[in-house]
VEXZABA-467857 format. One line per field, with one value per residue: residue number from 0; residue in three letters; x, y, z of N, C-alpha, C in turn. Coordinates in Angstrom, 2 decimals, padded with zeros to 5 digits. Example, Ala and Ser with C-alpha at 12.3 -4.5 7.8 and 13.67 -1.06 7.14 Angstrom:
k: c(0 | 1)
r: c(Ala | Ser)
n.px: c(013.19 | 012.85)
n.py: c(-005.69 | -002.25)
n.pz: c(007.80 | 007.08)
ca.px: c(012.30 | 013.67)
ca.py: c(-004.50 | -001.06)
ca.pz: c(007.80 | 007.14)
c.px: c(013.20 | 012.90)
c.py: c(-003.30 | 000.03)
c.pz: c(007.80 | 007.87)
END
This chain:
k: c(0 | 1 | 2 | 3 | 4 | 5 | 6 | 7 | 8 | 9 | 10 | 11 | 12 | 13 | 14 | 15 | 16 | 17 | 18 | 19 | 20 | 21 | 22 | 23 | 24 | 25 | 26 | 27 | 28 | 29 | 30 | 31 | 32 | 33 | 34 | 35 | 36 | 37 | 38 | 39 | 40 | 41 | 42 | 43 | 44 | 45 | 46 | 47 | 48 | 49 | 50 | 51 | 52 | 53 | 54 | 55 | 56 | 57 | 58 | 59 | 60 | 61 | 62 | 63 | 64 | 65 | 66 | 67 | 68 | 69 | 70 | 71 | 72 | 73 | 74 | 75 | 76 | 77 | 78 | 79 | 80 | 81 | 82 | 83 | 84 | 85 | 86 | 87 | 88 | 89 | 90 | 91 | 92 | 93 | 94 | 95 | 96 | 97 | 98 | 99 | 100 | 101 | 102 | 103 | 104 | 105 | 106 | 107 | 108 | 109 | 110 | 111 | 112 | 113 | 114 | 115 | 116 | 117 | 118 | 119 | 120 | 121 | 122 | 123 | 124 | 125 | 126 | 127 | 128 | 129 | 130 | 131 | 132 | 133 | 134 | 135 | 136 | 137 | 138 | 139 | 140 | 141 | 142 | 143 | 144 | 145 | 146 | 147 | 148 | 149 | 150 | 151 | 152 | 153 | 154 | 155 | 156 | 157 | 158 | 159 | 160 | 161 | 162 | 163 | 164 | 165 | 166 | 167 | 168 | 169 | 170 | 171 | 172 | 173 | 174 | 175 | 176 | 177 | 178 | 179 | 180 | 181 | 182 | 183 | 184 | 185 | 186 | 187 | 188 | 189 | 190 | 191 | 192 | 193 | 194 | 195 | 196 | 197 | 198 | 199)
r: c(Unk | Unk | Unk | Unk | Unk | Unk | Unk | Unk | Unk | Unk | Unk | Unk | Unk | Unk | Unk | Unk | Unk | Unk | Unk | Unk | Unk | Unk | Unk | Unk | Unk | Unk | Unk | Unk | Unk | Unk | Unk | Unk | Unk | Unk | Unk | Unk | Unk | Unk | Unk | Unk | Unk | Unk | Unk | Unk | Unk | Unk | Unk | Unk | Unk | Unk | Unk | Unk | Unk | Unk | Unk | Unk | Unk | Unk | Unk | Unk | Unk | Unk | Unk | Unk | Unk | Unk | Unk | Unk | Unk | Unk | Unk | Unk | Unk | Unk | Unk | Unk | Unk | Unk | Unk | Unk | Unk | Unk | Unk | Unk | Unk | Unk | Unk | Unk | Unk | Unk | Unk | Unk | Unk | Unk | Unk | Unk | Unk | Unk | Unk | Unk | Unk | Unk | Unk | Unk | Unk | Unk | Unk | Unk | Unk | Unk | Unk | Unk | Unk | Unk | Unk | Unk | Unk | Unk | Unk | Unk | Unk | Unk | Unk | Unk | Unk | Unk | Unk | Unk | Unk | Unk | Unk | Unk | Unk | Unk | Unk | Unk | Unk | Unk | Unk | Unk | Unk | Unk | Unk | Unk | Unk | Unk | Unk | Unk | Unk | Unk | Unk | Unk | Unk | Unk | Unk | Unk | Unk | Unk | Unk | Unk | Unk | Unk | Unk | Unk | Unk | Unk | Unk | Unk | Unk | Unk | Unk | Unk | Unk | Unk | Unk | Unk | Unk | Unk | Unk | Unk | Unk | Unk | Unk | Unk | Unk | Unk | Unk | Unk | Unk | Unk | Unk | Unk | Unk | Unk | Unk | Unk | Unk | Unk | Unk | Unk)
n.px: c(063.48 | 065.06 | 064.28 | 065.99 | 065.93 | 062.75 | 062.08 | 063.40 | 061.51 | 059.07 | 059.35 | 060.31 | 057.94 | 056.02 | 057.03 | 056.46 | 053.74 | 053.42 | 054.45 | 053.32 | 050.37 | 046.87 | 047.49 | 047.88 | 050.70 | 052.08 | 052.50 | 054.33 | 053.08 | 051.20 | 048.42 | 046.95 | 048.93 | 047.92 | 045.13 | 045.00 | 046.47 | 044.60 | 042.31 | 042.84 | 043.26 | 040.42 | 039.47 | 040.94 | 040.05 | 037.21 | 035.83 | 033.40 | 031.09 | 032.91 | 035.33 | 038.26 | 041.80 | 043.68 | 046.92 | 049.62 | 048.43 | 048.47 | 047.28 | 044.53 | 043.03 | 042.82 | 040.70 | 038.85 | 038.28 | 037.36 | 035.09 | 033.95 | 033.32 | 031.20 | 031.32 | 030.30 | 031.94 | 033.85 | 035.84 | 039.57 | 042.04 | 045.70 | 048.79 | 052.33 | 053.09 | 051.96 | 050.76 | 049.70 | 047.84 | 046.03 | 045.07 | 043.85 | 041.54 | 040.54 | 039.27 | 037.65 | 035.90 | 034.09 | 035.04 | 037.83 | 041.23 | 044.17 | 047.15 | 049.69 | 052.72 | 053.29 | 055.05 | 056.42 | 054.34 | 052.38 | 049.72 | 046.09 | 043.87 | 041.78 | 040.91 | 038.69 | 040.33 | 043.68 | 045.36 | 048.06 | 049.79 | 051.79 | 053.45 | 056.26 | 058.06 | 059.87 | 063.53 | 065.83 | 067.72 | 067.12 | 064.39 | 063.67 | 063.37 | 062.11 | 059.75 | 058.96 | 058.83 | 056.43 | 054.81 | 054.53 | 053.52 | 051.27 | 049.68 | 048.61 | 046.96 | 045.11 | 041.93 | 040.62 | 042.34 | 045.37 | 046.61 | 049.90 | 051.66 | 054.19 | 057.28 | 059.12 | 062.14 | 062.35 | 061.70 | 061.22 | 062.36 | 064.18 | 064.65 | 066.74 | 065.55 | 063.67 | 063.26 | 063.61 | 061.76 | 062.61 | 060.42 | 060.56 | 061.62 | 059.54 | 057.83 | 058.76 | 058.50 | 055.87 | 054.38 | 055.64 | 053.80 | 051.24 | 049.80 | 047.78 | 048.69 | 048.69 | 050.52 | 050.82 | 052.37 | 052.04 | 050.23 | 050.55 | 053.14 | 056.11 | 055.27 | 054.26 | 051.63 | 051.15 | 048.81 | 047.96 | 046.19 | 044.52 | 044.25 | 041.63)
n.py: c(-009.22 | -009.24 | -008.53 | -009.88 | -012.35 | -012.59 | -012.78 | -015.03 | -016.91 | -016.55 | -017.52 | -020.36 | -021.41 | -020.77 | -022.90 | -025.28 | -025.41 | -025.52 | -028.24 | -030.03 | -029.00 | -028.06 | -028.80 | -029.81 | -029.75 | -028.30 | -026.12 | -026.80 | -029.05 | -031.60 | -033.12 | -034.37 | -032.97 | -030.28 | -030.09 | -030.81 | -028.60 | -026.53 | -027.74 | -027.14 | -024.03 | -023.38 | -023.96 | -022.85 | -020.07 | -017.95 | -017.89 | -017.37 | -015.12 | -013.32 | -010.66 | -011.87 | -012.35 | -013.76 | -013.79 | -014.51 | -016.27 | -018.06 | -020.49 | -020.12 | -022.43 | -022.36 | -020.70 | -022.02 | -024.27 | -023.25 | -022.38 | -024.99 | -025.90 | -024.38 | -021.68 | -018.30 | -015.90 | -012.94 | -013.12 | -012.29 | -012.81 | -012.92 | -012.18 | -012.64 | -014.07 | -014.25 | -015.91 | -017.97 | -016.54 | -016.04 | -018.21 | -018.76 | -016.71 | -018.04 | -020.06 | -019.38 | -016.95 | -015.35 | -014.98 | -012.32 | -011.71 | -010.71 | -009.64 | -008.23 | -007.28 | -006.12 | -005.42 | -003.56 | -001.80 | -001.72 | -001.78 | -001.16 | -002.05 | -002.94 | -006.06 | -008.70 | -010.89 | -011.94 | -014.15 | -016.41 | -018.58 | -020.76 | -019.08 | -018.23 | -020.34 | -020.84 | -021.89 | -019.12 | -016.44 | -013.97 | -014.01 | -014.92 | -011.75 | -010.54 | -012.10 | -010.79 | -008.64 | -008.21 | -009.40 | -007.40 | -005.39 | -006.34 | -007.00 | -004.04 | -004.20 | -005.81 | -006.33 | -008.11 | -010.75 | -012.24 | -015.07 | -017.22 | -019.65 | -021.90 | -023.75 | -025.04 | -024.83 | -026.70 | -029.08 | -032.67 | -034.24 | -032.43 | -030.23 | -029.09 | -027.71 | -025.82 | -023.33 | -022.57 | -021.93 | -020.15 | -021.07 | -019.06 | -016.76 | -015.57 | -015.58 | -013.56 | -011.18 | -011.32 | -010.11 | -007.85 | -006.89 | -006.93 | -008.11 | -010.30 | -012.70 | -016.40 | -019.27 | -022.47 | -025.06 | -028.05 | -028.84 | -029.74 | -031.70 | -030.10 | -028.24 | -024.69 | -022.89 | -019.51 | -016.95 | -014.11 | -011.15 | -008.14 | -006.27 | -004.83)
n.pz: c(017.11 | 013.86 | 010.24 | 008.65 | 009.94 | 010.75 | 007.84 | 007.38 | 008.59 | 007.64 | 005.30 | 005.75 | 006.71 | 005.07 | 003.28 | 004.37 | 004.65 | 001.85 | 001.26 | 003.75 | 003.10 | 004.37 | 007.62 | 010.75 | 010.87 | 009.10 | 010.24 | 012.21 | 013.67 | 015.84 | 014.97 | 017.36 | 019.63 | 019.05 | 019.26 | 022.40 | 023.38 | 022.32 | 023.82 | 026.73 | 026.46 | 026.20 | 028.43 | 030.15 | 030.31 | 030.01 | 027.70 | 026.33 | 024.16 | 023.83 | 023.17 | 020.87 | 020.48 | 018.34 | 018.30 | 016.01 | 014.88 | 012.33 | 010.18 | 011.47 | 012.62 | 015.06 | 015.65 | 013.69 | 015.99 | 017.98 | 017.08 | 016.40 | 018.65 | 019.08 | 019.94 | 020.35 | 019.48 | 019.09 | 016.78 | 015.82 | 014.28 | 013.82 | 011.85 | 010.34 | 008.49 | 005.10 | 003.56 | 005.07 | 006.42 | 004.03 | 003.63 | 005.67 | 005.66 | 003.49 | 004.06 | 006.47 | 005.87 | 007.56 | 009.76 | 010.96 | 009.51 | 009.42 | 008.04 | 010.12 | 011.71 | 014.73 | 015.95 | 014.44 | 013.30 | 015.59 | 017.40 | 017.25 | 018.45 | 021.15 | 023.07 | 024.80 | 025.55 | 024.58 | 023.11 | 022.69 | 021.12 | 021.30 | 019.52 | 019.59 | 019.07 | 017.77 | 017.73 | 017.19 | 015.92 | 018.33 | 019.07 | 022.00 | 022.70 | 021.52 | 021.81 | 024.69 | 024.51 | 022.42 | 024.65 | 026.22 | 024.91 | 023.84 | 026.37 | 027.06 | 024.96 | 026.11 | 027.61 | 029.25 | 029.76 | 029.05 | 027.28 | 026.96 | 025.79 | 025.78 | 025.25 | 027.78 | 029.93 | 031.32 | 029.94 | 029.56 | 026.84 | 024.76 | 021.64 | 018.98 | 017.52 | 018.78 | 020.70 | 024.69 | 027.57 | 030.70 | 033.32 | 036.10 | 034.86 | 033.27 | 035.07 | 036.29 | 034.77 | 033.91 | 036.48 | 036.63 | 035.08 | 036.21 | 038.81 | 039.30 | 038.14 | 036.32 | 036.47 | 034.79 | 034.89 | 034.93 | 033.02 | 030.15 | 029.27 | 029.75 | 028.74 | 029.24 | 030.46 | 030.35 | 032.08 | 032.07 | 033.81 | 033.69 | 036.26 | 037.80)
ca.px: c(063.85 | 065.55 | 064.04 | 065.93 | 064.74 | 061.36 | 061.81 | 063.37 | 060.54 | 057.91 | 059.56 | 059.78 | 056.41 | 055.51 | 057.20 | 055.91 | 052.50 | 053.47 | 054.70 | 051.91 | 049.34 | 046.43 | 047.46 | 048.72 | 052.08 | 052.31 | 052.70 | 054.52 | 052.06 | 050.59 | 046.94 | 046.53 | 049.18 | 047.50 | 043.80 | 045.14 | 046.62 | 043.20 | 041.49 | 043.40 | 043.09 | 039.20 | 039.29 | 041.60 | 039.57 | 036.09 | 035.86 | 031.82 | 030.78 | 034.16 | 036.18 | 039.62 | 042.75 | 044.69 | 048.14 | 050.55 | 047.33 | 049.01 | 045.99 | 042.88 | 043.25 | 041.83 | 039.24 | 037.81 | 037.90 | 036.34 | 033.77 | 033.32 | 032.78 | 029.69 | 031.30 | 029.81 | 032.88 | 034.51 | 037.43 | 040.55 | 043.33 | 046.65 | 049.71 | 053.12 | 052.96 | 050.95 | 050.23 | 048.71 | 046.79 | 045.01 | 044.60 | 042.58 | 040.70 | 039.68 | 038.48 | 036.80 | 035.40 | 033.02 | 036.17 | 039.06 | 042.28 | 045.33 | 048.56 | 050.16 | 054.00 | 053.13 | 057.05 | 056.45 | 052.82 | 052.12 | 048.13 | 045.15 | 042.54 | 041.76 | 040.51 | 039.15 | 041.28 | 044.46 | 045.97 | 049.22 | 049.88 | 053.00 | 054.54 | 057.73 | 058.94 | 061.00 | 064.34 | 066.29 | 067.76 | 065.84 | 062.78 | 063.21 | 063.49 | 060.45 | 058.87 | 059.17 | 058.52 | 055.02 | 053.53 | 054.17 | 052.61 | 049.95 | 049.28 | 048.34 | 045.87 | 044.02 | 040.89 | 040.63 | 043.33 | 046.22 | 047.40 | 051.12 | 051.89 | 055.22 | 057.79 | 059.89 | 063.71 | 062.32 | 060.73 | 061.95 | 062.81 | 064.31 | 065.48 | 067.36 | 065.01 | 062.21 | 063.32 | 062.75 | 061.69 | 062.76 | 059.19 | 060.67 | 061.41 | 058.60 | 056.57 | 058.94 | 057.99 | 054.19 | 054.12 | 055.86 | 053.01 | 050.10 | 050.11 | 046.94 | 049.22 | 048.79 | 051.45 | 050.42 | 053.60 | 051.68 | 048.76 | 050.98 | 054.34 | 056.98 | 055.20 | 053.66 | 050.72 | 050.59 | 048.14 | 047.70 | 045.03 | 044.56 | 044.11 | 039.96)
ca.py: c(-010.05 | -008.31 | -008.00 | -011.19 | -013.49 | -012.77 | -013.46 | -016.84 | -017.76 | -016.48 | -018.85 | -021.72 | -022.16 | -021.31 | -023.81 | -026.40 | -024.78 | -026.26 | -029.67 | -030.63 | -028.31 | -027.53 | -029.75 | -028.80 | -030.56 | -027.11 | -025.05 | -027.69 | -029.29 | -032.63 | -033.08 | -034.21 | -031.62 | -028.82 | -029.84 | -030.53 | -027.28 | -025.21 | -027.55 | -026.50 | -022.53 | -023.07 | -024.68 | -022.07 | -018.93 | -018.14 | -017.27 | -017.13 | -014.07 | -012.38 | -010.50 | -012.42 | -011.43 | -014.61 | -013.87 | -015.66 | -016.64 | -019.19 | -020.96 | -019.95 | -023.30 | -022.23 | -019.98 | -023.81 | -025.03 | -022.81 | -022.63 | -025.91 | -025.95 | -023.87 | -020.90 | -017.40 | -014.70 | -011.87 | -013.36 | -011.58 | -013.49 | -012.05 | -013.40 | -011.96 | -014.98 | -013.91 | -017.36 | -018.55 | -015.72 | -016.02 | -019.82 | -018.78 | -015.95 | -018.53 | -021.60 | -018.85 | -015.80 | -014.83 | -014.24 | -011.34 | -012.54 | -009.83 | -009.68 | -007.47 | -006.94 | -005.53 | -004.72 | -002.32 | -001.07 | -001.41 | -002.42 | -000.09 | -002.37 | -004.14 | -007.32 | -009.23 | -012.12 | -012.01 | -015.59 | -016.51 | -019.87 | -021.85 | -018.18 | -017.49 | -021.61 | -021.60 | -021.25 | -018.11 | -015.01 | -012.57 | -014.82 | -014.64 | -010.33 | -010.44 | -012.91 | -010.56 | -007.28 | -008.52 | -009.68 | -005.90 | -004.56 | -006.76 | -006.80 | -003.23 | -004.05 | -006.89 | -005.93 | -009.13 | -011.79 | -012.68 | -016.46 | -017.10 | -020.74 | -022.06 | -024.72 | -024.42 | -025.46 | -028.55 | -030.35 | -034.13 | -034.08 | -030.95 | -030.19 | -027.76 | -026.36 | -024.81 | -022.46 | -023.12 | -020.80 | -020.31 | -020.20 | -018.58 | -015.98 | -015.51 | -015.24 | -012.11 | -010.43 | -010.95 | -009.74 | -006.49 | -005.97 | -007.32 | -008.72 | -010.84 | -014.00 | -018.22 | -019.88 | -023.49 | -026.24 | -029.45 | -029.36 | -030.84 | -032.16 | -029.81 | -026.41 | -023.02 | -021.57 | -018.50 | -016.20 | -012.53 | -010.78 | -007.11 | -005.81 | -004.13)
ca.pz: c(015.97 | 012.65 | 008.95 | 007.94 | 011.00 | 010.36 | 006.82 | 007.54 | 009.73 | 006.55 | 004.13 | 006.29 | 007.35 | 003.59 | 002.66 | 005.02 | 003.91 | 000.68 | 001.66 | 004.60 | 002.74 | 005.68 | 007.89 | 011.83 | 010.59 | 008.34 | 011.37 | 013.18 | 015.19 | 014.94 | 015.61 | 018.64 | 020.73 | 018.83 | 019.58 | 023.29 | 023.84 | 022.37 | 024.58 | 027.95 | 026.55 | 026.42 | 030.14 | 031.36 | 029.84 | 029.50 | 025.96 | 025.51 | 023.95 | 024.38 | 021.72 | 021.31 | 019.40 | 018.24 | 018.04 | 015.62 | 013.98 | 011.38 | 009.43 | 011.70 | 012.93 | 016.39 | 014.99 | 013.88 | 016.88 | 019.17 | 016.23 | 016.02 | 019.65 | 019.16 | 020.84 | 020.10 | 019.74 | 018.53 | 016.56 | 015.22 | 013.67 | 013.28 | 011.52 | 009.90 | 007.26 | 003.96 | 002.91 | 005.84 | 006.15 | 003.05 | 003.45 | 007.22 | 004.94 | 002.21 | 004.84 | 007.22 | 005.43 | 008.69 | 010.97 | 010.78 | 009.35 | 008.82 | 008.51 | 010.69 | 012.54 | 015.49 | 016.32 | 013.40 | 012.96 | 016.56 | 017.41 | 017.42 | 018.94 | 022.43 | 022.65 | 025.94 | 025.88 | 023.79 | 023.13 | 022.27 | 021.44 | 020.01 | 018.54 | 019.68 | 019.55 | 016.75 | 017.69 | 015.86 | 016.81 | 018.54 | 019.58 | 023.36 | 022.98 | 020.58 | 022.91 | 025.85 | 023.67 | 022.33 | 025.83 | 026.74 | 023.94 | 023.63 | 026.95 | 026.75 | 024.56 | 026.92 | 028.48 | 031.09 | 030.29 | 028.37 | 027.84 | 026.30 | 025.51 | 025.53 | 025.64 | 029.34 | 030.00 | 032.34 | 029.14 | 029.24 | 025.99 | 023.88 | 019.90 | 018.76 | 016.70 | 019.50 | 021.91 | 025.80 | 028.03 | 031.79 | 033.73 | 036.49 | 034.14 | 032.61 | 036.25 | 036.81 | 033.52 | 033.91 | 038.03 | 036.59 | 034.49 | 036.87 | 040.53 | 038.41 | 037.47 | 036.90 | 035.49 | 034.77 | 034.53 | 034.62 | 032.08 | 029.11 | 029.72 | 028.98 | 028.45 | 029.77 | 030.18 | 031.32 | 032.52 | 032.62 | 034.29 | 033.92 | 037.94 | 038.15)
c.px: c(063.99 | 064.40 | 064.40 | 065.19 | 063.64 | 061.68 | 062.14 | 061.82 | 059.22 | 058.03 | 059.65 | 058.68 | 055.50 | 055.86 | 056.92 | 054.42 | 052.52 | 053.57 | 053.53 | 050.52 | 048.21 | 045.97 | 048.02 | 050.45 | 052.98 | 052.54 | 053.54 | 054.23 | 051.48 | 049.36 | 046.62 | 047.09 | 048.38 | 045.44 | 044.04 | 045.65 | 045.28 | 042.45 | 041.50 | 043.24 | 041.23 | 038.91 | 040.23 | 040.56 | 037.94 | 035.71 | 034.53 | 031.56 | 031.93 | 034.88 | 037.93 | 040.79 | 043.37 | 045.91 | 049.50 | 049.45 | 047.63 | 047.53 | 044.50 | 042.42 | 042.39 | 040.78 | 038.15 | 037.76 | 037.35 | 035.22 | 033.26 | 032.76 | 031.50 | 029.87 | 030.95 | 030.92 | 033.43 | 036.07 | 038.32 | 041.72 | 044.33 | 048.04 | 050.84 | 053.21 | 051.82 | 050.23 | 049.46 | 047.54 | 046.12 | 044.75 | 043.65 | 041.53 | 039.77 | 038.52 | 037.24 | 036.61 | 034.49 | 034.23 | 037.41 | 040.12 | 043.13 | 046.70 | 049.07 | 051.44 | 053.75 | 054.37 | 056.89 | 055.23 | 052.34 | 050.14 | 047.11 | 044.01 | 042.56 | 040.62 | 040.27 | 040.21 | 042.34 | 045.49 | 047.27 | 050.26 | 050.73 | 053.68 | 055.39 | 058.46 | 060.03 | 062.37 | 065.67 | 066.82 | 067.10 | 064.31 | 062.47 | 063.04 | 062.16 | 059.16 | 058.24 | 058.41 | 056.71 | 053.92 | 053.47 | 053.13 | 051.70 | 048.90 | 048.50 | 047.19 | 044.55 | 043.26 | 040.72 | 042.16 | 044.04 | 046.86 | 048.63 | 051.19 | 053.25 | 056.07 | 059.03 | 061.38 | 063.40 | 061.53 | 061.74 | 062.84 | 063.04 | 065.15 | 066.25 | 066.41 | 063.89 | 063.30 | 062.74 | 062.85 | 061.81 | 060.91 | 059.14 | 061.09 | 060.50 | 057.89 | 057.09 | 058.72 | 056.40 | 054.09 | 054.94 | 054.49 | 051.33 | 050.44 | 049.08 | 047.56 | 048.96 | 049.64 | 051.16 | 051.76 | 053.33 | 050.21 | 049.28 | 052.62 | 055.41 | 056.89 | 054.31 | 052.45 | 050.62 | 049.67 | 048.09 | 046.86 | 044.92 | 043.51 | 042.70 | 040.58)
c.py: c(-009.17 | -009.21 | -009.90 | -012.39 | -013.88 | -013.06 | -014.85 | -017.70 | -017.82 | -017.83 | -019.87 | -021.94 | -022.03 | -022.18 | -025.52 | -026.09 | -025.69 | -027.72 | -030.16 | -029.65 | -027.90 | -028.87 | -029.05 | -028.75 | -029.18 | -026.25 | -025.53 | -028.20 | -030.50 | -032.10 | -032.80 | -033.14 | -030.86 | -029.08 | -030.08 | -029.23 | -026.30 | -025.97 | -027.08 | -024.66 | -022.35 | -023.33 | -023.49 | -020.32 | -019.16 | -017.19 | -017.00 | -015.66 | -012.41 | -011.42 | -011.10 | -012.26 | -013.00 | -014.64 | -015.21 | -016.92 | -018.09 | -018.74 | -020.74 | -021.31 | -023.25 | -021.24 | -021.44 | -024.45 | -024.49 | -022.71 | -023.88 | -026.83 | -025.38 | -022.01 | -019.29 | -015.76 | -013.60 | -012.28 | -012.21 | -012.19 | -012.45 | -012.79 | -012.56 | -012.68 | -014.77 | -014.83 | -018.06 | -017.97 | -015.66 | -017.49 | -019.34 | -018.04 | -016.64 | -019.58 | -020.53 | -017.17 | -015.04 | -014.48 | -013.09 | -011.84 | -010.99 | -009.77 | -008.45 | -008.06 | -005.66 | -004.63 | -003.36 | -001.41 | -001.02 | -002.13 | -001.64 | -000.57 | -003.02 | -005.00 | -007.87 | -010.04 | -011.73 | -013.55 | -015.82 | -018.32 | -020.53 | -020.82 | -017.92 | -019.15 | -021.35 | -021.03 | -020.36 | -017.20 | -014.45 | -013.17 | -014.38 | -012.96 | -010.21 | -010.82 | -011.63 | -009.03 | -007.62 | -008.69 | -008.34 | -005.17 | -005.05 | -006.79 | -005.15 | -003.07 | -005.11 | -006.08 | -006.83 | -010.20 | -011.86 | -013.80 | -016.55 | -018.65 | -020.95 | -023.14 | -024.35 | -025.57 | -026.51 | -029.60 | -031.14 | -034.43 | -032.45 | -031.46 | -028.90 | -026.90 | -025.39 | -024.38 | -022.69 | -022.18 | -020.86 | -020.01 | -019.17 | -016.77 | -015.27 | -014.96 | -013.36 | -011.28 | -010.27 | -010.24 | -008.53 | -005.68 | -005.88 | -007.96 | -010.16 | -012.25 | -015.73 | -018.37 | -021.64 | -024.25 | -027.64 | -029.63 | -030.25 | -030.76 | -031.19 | -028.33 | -025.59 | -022.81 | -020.40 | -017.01 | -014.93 | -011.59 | -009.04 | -006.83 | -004.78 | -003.42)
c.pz: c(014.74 | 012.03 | 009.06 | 008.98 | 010.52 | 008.96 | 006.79 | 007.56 | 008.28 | 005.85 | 004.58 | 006.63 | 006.13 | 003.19 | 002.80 | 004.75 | 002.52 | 000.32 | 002.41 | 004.19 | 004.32 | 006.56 | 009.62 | 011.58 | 009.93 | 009.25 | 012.51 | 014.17 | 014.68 | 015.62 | 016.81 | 019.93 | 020.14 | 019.38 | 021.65 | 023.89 | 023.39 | 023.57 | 026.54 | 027.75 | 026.94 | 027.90 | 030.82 | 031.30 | 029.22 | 028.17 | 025.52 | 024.86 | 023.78 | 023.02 | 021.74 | 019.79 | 019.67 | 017.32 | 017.29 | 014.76 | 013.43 | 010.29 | 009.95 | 012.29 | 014.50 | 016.88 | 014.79 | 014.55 | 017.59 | 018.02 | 015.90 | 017.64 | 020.35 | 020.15 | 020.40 | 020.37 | 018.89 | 017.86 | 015.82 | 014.94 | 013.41 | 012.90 | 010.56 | 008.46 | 006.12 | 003.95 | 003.93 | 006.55 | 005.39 | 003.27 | 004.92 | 006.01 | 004.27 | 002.76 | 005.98 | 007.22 | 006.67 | 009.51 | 009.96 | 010.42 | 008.57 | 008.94 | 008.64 | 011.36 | 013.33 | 016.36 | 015.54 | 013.08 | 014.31 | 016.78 | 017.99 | 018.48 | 020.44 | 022.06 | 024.11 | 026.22 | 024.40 | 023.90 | 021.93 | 021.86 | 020.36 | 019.41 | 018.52 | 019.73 | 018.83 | 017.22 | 016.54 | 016.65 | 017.11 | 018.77 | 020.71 | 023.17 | 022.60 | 021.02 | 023.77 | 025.78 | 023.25 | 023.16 | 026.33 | 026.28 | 023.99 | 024.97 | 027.33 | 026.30 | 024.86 | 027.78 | 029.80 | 031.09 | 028.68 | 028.21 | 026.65 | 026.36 | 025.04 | 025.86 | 027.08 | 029.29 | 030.68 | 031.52 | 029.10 | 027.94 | 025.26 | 022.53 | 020.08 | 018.22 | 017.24 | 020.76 | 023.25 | 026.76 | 029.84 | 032.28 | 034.90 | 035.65 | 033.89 | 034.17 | 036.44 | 035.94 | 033.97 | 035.47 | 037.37 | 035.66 | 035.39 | 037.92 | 040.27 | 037.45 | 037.62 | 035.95 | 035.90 | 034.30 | 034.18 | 033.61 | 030.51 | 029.15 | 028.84 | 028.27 | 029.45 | 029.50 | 031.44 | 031.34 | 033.03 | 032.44 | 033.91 | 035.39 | 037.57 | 039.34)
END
């Protein structure tokens, strides 16, 4: 994804930042999908005690929920958007919150679990490459598992404005990087999770 892309993507979700203030609606998400998709990542991944890198960060939004689930971890927020980076910073001073472009600065740290959830929807130029480019890299920096969250070409309904992702696709991307794969189709109507293991 170019320079301007990513700046699109900044100013729109600032600007819905501005309109739905901290709300999931600001990240395009209502309530209830967004607290159903963290609660299928906590059921697919054992997150206790773990250190976890959450990719595409936004608001920290699922920093407060596994914390308000009582869960004891190593968080790391990460997010290309300023503004919603300092709005996670201001609501949850005890966790990591930075903004980083990992396309461009690259990523120093590993993390057990690296989670990916809802970042590449919006459709734009250069999403699926960026998509495809990030699970490499980031995978790299997973110690046990990697989960990617996404909307798939067999959802019932589709917009124009989210991107949909083949899952057959997707299986042959992750099996080049690990033999260590689940790809989940039926846990919420219409998207992805998938699962990647680093091989012990």
């Amino acid at each position: 994804m170019d320079d301007a892309a990513k700046e699109y993507i900044i100013d729109f979700f600032s600007k819905r930042l501005l309109h739905f203030k901290d709300s999931p609606a600001s990240v395009g998400w209502t309530e209830k999908g967004q607290i159903l998709r963290y609660e299928w990542i906590t059921k697919l991944l054992d997150l206790e005690g773990a250190s976890i890198l959450d990719f595409g960060c936004g608001k920290g939004d699922l920093y407060g929920f596994l914390k308000g689930k009582g869960l004891k971890i190593d968080y790391t927020g990460i997010d290309i958007n300023p503004d919603l980076i300092s709005l996670a910073s201001r609501k949850y001073p005890e966790a990591l919150f930075r903004r980083i472009d990992i396309e461009k600065e690259g990523l120093r740290d590993d993390f057990d679990f690296i989670i990916i959830c809802g970042v590449f929807n919006f459709n734009i130029s250069g999403v699926k490459d960026s998509a495809i480019n990030s699970l490499k890299t980031l995978f790299k920096h997973t110690k046990k598992s990697m989960l990617f969250n996404c909307q798939s070409i067999y959802a019932k309904r589709r917009v124009p404005e989210l991107y949909y992702y083949d899952p057959l696709e997707l299986l042959s991307i992750a099996l080049d990087l690990t033999k260590k794969v689940n790809l989940y189709h039926n846990l919420i109507e219409g998207e992805i999770f998938l699962i990647i293991t680093k091989e012990v």
